[in-house]
C-alpha positions as CSV (number, residue, x, y, z in Angstrom):
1,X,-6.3,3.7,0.1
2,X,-5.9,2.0,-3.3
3,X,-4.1,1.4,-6.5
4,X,-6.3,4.1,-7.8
5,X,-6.7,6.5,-5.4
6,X,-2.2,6.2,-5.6
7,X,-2.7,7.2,-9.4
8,X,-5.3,9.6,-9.5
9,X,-3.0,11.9,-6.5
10,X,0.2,11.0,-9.1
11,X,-1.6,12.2,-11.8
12,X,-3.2,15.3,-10.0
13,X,0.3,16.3,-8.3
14,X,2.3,15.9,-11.5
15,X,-0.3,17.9,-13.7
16,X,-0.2,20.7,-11.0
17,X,3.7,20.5,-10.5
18,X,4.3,20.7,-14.0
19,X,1.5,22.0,-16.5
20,X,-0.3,24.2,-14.5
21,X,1.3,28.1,-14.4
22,X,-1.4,30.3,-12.8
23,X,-0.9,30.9,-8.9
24,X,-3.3,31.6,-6.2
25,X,-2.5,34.2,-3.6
26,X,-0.7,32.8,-1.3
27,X,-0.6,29.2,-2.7
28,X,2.2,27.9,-4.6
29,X,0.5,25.3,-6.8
30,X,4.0,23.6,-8.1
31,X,4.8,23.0,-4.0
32,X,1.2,21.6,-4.1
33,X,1.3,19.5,-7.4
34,X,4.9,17.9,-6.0
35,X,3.3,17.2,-1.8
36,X,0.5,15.6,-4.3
37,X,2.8,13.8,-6.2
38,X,4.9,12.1,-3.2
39,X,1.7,11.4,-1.6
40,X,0.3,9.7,-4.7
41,X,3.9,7.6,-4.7
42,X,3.6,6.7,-1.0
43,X,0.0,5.3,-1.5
44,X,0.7,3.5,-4.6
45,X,3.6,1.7,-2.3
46,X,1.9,1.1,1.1
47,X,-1.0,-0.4,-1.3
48,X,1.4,-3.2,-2.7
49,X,3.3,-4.1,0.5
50,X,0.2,-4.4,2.7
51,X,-2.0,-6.3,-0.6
52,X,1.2,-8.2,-1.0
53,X,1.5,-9.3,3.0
54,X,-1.5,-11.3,2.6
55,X,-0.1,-13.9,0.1
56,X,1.1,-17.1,1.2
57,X,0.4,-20.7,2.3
58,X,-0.9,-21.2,5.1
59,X,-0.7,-25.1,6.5
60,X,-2.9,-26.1,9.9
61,X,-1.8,-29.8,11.2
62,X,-3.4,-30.9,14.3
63,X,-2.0,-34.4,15.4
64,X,-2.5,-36.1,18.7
65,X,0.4,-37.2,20.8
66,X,0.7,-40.6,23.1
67,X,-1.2,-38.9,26.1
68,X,-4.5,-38.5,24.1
69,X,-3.8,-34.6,23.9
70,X,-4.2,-32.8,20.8
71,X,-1.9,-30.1,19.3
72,X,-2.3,-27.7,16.8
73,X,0.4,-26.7,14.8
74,X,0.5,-23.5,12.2
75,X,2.9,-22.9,9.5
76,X,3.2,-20.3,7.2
77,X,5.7,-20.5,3.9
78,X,6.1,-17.1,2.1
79,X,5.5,-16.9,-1.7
């Protein structure tokens, strides 16, 4: 999935729901323009959230205590 893959479905479903008047027997093209539409929407949003997830810092610290062990500590700060 994609930002353009999002667009193209948006544009297909809203051409279909709302230019297009010819029918096909037994296939309601406006109900198939608007599934298109919605699906286009919900691509276009799972694409930002999950390309958005990724951002951040990300800080790795590994420090060694009085015993001679060493630790590793990760921290993550949102953007």
């Amino acid at each position: 999935m994609g930002y353009g893959l999002g667009a193209f479905l948006l544009a297909v479903g809203l051409i279909l729901a709302l230019a297009v008047n010819d029918s096909l027997s037994g296939v309601d093209l406006t109900s198939v323009g608007w599934i298109l539409t919605v699906v286009g929407i919900l691509c276009l949003l799972l694409t930002a959230f999950t390309a958005n997830r990724g951002r951040g810092i990300r800080t790795t610290e590994t420090t060694t205590d009085s015993e001679g062990r060493h630790v590793v500590s990760d921290r993550r700060t949102e953007i």
